[in-house]
Residue frames as a rotation matrix with the C-alpha (Angstrom) as fourth column:
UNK 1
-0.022 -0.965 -0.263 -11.34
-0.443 -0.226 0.868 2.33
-0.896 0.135 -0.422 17.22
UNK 2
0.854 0.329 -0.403 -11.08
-0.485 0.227 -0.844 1.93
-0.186 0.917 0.353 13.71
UNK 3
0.242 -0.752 0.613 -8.20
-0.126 0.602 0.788 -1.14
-0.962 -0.268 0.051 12.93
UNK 4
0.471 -0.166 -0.866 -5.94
-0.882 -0.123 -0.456 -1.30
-0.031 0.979 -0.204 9.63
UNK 5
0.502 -0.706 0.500 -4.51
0.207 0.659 0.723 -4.19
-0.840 -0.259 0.477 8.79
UNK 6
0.261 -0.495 -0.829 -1.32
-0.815 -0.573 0.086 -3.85
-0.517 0.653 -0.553 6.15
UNK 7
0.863 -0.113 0.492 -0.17
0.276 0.921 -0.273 -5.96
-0.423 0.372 0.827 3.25
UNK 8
0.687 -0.695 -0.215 3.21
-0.664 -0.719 0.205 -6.33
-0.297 0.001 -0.955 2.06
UNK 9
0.955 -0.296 0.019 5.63
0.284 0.895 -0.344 -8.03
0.085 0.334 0.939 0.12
UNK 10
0.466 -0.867 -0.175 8.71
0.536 0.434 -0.724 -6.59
0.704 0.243 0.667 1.12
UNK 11
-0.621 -0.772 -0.135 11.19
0.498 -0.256 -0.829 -4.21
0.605 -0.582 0.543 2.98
UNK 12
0.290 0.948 -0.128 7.86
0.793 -0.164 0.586 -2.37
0.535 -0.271 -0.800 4.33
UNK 13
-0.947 -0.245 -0.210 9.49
0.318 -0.814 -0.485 1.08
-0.052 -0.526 0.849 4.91
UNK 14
-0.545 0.701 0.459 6.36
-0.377 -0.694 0.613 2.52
0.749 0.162 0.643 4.05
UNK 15
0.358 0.732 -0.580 4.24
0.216 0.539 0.814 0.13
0.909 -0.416 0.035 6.41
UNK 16
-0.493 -0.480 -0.726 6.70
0.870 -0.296 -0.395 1.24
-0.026 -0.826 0.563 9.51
UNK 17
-0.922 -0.057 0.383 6.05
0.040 -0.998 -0.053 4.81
0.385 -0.034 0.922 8.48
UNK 18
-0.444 0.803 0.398 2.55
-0.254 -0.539 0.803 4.35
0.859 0.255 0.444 8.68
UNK 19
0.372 -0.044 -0.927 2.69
0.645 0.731 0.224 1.78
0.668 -0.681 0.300 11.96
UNK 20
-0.539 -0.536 -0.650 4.73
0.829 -0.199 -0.523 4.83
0.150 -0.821 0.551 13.55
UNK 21
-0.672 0.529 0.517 2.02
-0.187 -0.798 0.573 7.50
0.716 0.288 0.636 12.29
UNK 22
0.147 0.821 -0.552 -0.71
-0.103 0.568 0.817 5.52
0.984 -0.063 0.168 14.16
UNK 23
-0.174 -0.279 -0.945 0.83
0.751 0.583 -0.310 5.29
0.637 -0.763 0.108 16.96
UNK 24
-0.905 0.157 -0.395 -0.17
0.138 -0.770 -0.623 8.66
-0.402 -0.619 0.675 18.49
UNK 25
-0.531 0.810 -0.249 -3.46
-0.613 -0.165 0.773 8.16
0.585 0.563 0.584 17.12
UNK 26
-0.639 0.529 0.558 -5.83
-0.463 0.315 -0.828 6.55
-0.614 -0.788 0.044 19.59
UNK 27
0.398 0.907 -0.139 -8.94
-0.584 0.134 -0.800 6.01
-0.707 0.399 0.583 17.20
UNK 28
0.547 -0.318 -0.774 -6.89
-0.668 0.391 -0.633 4.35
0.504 0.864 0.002 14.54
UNK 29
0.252 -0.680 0.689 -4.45
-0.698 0.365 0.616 1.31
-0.670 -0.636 -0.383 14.82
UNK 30
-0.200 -0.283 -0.938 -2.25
-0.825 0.565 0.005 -0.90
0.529 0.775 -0.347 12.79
UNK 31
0.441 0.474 0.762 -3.52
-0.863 0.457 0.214 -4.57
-0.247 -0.752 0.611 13.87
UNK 32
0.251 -0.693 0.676 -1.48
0.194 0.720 0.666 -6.48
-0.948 -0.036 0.316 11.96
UNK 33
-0.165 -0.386 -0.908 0.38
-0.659 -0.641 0.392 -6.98
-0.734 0.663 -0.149 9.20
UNK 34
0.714 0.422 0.559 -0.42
-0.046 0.825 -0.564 -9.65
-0.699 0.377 0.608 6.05
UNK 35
0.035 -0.776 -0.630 2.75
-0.773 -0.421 0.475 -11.07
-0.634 0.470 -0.614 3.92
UNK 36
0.819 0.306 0.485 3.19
-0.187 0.942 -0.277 -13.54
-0.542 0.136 0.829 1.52
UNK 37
0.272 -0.883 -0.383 7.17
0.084 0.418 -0.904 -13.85
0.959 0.214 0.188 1.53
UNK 38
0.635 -0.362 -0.682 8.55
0.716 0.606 0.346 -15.75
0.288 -0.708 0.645 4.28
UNK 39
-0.338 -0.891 -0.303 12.07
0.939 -0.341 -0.044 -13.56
-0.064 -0.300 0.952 4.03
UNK 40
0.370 0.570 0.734 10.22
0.552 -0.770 0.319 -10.09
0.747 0.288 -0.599 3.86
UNK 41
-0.663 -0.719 0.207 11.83
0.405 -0.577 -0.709 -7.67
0.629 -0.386 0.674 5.65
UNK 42
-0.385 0.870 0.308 8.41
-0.235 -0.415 0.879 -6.28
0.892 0.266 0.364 6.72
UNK 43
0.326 0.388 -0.862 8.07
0.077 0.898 0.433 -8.73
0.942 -0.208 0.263 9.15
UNK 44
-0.539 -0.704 -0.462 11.26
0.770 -0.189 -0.609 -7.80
0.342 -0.684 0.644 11.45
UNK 45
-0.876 0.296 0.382 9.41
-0.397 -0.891 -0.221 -4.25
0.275 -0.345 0.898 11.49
UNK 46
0.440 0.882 0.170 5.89
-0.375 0.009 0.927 -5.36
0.816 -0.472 0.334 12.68
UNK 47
0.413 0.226 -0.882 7.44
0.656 0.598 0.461 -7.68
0.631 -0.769 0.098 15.01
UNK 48
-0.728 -0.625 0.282 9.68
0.399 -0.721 -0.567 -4.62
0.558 -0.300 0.774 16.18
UNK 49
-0.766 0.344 0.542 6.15
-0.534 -0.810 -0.241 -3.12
0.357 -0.474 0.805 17.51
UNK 50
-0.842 0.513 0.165 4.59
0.277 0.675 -0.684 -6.49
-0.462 -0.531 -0.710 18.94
UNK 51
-0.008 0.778 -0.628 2.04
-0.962 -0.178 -0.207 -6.47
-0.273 0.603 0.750 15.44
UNK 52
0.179 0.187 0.966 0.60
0.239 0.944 -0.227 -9.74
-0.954 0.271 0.124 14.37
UNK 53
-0.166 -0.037 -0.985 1.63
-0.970 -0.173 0.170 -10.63
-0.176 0.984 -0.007 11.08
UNK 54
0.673 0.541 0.503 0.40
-0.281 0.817 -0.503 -13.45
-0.684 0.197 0.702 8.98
UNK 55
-0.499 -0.818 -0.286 2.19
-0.527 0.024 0.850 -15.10
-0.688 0.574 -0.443 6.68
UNK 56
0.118 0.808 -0.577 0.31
-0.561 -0.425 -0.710 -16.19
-0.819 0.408 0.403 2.98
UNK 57
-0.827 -0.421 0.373 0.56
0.139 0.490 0.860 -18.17
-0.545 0.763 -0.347 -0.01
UNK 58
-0.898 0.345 -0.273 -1.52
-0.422 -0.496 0.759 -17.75
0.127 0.797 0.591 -3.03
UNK 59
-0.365 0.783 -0.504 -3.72
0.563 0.616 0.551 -20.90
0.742 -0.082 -0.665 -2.41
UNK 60
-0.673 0.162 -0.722 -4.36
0.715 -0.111 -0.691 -19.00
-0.192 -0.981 -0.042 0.97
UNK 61
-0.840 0.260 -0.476 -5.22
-0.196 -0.964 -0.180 -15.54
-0.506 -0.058 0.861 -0.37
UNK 62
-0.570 0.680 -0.462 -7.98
-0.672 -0.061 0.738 -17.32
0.473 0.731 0.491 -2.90
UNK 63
-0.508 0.494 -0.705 -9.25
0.481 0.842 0.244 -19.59
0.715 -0.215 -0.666 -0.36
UNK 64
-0.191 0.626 0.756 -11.93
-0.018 -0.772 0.635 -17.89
0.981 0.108 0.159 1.32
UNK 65
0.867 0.176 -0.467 -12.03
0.327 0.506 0.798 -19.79
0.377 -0.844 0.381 4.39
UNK 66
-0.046 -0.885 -0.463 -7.92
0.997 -0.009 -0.081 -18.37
0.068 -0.465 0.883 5.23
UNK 67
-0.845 -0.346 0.409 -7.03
0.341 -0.936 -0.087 -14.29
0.413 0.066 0.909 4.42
UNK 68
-0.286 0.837 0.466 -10.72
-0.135 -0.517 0.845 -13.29
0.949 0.179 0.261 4.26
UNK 69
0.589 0.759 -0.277 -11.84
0.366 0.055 0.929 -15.07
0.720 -0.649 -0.246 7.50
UNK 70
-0.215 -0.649 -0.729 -8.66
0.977 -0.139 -0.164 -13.71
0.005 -0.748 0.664 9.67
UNK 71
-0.885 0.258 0.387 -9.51
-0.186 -0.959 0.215 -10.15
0.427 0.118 0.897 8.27
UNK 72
0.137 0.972 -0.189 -13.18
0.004 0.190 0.982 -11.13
0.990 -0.136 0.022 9.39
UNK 73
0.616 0.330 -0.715 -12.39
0.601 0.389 0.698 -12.53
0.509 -0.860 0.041 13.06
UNK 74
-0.312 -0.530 -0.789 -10.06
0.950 -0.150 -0.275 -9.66
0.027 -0.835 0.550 13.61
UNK 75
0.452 0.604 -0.656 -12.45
0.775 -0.630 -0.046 -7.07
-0.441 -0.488 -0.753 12.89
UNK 76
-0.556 -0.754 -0.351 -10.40
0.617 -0.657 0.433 -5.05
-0.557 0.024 0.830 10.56
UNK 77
0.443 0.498 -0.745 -12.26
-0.178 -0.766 -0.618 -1.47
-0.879 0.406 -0.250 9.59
UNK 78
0.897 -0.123 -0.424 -9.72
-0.353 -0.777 -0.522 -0.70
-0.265 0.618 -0.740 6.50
UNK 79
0.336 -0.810 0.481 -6.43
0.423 0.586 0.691 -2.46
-0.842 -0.028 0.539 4.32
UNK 80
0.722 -0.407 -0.559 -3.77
-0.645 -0.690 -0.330 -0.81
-0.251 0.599 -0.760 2.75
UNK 81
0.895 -0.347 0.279 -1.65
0.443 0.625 -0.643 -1.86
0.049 0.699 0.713 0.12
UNK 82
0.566 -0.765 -0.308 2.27
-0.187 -0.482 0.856 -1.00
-0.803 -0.427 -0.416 1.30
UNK 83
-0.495 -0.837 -0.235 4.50
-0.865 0.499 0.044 -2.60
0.080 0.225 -0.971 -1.52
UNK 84
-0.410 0.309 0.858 1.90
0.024 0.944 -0.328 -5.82
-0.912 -0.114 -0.395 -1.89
UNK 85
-0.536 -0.610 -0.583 2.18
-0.440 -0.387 0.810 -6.92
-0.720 0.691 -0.061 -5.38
UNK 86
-0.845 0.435 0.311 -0.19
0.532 0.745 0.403 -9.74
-0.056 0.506 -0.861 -6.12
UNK 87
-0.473 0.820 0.323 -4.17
-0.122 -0.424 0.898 -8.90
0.873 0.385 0.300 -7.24
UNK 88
-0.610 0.629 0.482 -6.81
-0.270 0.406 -0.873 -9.04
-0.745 -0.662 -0.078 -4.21
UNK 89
-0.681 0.707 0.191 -9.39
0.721 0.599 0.348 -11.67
0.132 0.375 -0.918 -5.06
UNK 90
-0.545 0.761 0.352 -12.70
-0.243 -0.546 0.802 -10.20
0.802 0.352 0.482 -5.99
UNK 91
0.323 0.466 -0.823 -14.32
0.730 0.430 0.530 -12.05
0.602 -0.773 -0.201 -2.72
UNK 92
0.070 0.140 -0.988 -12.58
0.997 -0.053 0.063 -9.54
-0.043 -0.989 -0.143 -1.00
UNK 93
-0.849 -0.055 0.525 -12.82
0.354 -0.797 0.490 -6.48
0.391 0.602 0.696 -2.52
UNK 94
0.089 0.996 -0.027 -16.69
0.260 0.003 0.966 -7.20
0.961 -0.093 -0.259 -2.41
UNK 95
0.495 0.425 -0.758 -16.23
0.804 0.108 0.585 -7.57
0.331 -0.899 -0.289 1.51
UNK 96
-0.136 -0.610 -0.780 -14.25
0.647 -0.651 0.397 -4.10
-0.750 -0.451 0.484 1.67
UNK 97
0.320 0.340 0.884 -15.95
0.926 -0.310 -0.216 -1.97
0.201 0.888 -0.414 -0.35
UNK 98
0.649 0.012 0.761 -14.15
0.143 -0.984 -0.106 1.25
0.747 0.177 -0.640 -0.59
UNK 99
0.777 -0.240 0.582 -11.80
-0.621 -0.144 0.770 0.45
-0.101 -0.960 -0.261 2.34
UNK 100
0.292 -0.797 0.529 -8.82
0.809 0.501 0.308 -1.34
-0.511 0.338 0.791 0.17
UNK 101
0.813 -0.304 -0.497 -6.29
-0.504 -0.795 -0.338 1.82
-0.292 0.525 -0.799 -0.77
UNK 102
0.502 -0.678 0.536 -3.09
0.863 0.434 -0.260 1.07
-0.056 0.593 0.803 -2.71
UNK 103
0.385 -0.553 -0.739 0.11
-0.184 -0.831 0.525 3.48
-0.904 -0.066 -0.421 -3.27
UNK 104
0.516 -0.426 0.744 1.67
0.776 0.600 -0.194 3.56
-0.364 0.677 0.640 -6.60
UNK 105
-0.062 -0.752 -0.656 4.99
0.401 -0.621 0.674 5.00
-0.914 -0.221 0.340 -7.12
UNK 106
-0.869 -0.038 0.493 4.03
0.494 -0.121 0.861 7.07
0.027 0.992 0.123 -10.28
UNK 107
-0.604 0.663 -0.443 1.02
-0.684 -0.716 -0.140 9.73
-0.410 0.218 0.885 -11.81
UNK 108
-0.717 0.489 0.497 -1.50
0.558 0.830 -0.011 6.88
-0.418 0.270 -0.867 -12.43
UNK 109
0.835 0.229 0.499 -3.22
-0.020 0.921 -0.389 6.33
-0.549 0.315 0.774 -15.23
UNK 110
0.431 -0.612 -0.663 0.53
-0.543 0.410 -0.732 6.27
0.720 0.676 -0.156 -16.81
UNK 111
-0.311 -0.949 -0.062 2.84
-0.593 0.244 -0.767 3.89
0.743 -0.202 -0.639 -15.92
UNK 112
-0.271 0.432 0.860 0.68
-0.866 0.280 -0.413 1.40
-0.419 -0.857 0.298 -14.01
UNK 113
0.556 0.830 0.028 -0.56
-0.831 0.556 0.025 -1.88
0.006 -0.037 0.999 -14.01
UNK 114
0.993 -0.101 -0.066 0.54
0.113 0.969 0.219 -5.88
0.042 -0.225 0.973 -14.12
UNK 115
0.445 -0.863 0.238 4.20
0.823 0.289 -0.489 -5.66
0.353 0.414 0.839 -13.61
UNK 116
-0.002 -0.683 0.730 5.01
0.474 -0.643 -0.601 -2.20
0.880 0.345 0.325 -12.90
UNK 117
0.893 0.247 -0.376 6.69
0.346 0.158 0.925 -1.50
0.288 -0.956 0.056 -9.55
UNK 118
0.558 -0.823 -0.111 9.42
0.732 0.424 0.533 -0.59
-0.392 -0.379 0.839 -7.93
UNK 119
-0.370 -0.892 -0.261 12.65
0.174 -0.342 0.923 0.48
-0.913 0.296 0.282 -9.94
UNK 120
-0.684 -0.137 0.717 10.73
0.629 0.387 0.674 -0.23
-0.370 0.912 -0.178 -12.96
UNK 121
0.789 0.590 0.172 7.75
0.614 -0.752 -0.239 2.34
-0.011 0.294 -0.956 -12.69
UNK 122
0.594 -0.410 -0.692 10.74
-0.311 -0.911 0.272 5.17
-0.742 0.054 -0.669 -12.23
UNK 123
-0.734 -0.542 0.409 13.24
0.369 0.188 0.910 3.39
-0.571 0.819 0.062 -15.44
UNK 124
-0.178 0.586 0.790 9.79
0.984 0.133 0.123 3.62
-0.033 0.799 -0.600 -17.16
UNK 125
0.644 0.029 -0.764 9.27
0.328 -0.913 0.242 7.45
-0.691 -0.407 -0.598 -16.27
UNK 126
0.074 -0.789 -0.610 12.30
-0.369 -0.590 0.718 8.57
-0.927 0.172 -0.335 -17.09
UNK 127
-0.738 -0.529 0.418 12.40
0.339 0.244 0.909 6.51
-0.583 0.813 0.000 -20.49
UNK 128
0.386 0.626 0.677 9.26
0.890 -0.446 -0.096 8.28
0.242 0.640 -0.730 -21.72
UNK 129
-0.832 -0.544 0.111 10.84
0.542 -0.839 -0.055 11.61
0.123 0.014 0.992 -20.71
UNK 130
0.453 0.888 -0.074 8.26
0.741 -0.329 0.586 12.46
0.496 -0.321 -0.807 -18.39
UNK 131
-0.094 -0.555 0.826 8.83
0.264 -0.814 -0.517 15.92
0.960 0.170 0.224 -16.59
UNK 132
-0.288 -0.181 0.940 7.39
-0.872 -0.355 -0.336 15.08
0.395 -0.917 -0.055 -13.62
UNK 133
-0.446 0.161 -0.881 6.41
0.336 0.942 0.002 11.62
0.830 -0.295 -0.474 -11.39
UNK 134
-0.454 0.071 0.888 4.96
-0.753 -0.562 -0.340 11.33
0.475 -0.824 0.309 -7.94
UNK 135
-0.933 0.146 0.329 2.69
-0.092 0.788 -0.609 9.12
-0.349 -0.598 -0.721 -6.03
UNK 136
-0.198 0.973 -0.117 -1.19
-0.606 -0.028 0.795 7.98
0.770 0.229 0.595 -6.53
UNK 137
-0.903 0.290 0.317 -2.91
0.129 0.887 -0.443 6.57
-0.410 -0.359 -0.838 -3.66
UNK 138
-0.528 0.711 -0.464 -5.96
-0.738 -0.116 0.664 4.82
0.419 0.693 0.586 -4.96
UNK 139
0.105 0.636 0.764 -8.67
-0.707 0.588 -0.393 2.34
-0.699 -0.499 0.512 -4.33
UNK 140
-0.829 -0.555 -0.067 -8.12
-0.451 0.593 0.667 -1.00
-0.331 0.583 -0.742 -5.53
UNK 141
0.673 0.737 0.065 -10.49
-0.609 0.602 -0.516 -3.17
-0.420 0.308 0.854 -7.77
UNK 142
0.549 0.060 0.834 -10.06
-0.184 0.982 0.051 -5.85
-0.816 -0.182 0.549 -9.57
UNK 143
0.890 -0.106 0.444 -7.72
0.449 0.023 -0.893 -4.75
0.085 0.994 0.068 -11.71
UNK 144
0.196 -0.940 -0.281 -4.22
0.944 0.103 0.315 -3.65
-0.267 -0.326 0.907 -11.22
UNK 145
-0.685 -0.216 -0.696 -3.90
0.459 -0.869 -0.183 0.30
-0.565 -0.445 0.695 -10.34
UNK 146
-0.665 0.516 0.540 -7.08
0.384 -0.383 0.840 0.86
0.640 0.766 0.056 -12.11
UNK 147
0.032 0.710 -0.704 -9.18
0.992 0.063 0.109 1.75
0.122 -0.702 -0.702 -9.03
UNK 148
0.445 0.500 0.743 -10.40
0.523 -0.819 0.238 5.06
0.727 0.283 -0.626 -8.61
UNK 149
-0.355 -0.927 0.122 -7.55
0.552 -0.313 -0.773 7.76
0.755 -0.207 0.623 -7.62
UNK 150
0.549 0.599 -0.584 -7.93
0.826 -0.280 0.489 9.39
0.129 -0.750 -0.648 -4.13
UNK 151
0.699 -0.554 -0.452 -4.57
0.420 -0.194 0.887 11.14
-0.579 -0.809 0.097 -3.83
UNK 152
0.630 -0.733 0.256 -1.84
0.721 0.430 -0.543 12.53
0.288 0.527 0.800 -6.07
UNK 153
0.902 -0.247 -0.356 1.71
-0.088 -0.909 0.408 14.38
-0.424 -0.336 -0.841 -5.52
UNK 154
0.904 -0.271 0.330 3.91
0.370 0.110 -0.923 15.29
0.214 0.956 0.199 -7.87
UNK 155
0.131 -0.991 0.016 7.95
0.429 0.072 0.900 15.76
-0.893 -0.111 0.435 -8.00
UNK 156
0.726 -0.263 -0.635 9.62
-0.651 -0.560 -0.513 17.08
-0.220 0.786 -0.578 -10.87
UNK 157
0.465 -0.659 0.591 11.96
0.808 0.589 0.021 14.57
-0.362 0.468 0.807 -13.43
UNK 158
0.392 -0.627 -0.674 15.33
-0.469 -0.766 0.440 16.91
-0.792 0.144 -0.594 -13.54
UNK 159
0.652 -0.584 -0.484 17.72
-0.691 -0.195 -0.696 16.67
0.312 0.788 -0.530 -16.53
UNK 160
-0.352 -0.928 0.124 19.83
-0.738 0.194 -0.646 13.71
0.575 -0.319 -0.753 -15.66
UNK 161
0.129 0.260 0.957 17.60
-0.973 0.219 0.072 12.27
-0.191 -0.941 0.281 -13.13
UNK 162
-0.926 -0.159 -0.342 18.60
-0.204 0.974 0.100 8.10
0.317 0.162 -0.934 -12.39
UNK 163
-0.097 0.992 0.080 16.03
-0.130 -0.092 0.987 5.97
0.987 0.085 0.138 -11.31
UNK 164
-0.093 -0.013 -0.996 17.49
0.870 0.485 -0.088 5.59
0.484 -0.874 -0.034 -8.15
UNK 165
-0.949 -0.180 -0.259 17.51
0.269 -0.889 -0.371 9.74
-0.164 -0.421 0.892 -7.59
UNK 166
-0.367 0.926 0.093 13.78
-0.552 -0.297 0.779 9.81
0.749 0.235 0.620 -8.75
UNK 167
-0.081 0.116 -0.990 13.30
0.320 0.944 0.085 6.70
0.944 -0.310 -0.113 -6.38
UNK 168
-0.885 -0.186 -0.428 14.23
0.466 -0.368 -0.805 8.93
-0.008 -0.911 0.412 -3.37
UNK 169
-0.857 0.498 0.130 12.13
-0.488 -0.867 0.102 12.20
0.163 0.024 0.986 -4.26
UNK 170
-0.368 0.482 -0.795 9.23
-0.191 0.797 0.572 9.19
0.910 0.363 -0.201 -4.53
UNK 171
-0.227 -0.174 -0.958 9.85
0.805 0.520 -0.285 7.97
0.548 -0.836 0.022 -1.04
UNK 172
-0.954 -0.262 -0.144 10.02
0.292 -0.713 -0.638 11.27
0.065 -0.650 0.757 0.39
UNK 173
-0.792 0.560 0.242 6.97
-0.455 -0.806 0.377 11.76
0.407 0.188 0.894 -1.02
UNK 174
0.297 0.764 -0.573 4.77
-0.143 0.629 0.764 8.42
0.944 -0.144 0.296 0.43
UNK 175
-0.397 -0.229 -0.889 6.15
0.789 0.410 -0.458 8.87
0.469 -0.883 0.018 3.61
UNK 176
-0.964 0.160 -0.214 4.85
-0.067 -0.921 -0.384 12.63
-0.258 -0.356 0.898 4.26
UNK 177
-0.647 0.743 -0.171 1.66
-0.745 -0.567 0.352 11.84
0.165 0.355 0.920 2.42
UNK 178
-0.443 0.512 -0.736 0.13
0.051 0.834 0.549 8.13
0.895 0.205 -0.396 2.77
UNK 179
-0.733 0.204 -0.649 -0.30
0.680 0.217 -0.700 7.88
-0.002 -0.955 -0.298 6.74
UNK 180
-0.890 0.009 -0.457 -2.04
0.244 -0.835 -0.493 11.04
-0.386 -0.550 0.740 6.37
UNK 181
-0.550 0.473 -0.688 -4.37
-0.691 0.205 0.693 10.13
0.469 0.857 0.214 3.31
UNK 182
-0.647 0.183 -0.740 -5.04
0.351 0.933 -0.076 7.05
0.677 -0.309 -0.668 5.33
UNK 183
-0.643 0.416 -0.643 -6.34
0.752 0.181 -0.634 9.15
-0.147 -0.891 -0.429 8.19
UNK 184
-0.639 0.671 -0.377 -8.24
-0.709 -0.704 -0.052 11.56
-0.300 0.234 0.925 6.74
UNK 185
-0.461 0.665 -0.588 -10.33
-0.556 0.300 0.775 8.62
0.692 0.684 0.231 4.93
UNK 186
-0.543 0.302 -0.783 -10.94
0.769 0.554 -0.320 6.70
0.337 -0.776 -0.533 8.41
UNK 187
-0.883 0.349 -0.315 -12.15
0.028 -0.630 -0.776 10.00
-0.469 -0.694 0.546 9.91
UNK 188
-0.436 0.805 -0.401 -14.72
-0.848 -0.517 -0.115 10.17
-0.300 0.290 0.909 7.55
UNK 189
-0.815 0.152 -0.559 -15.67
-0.185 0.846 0.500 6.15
0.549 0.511 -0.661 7.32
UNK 190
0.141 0.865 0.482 -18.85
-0.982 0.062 0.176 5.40
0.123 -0.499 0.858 8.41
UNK 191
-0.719 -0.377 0.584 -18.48
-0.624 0.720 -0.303 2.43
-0.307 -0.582 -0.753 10.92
């Protein structure tokens, strides 16, 4: 059985979606979840499906001896990036080569890197008067959405659109496509 564990820094719809994908999946499993805000909404949902979740501080995530060895002693195949905002340390990259994916709400290489998330990758969109947006899942390095792109799907930016009405079309679109991205790359990981 190949085990995922999920990071997250906030409401973690996406990390449910993919926590309920998994669940009719035998070979795959969410094993836990990794946060590093206390009030994270994220949390309620793992515990909602009796998932371990850690909880994190920076000093933790760069101290090799905390994040790295729990990912180590629980044996996790494969970690996705739900809505988790800080950089992974280069220590663990190295020890997950090719097996650290990321979502980013936008056509990456625009509209990416330090800072841009959220509300602010779709304000930014729409103020360049792009015509269309969508999702990128990618592999992460050591750089902020610069990792090589696995995924993309695209939406159309209407006449008018807010960023909260681009925000939806977004959503709609990492919930139908990530879980599924995810398992297609386990099927084909060599253990």
């Amino acid at each position: 059985m190949k085990k995922i564990a999920i990071f997250a820094s906030g409401s973690g719809s996406n990390a449910e979606n993919i926590i309920q994908y998994f669940l009719s999946k035998p070979e795959i499993s969410v094993d836990s979840v990794f946060c590093n805000v206390a009030e994270a909404y994220v949390l309620k949902r793992a515990e909602k499906y009796n998932i371990p979740t850690f909880l994190f501080n920076r000093e933790d995530l760069k101290n090799q001896e905390k994040v790295l060895q729990i990912l180590q002693e629980r044996q996790i195949d494969f970690i996705v990036l739900a809505g988790f905002l800080w950089l992974m340390p280069s220590f663990i990259v190295s020890a997950f080569p090719n097996r650290i994916i990321n979502i980013h709400p936008a056509l990456l290489p625009h509209h990416g890197g330090k800072g841009m998330y959220g509300m602010k990758v779709h304000e930014a969109v729409i103020a360049a008067g792009e015509k269309e947006s969508g999702i990128t899942i990618h592999y992460i390095n050591n750089q902020y959405d610069k990792g090589d792109p696995i995924f993309q799907a695209r939406c159309p930016v209407e006449a008018g659109e807010t960023p909260e009405s681009l925000a939806k079309k977004v959503h709609a679109l990492e919930y139908a496509h990530f879980p599924r991205v995810i398992e297609e790359i386990l099927q084909n990981l060599k253990s």
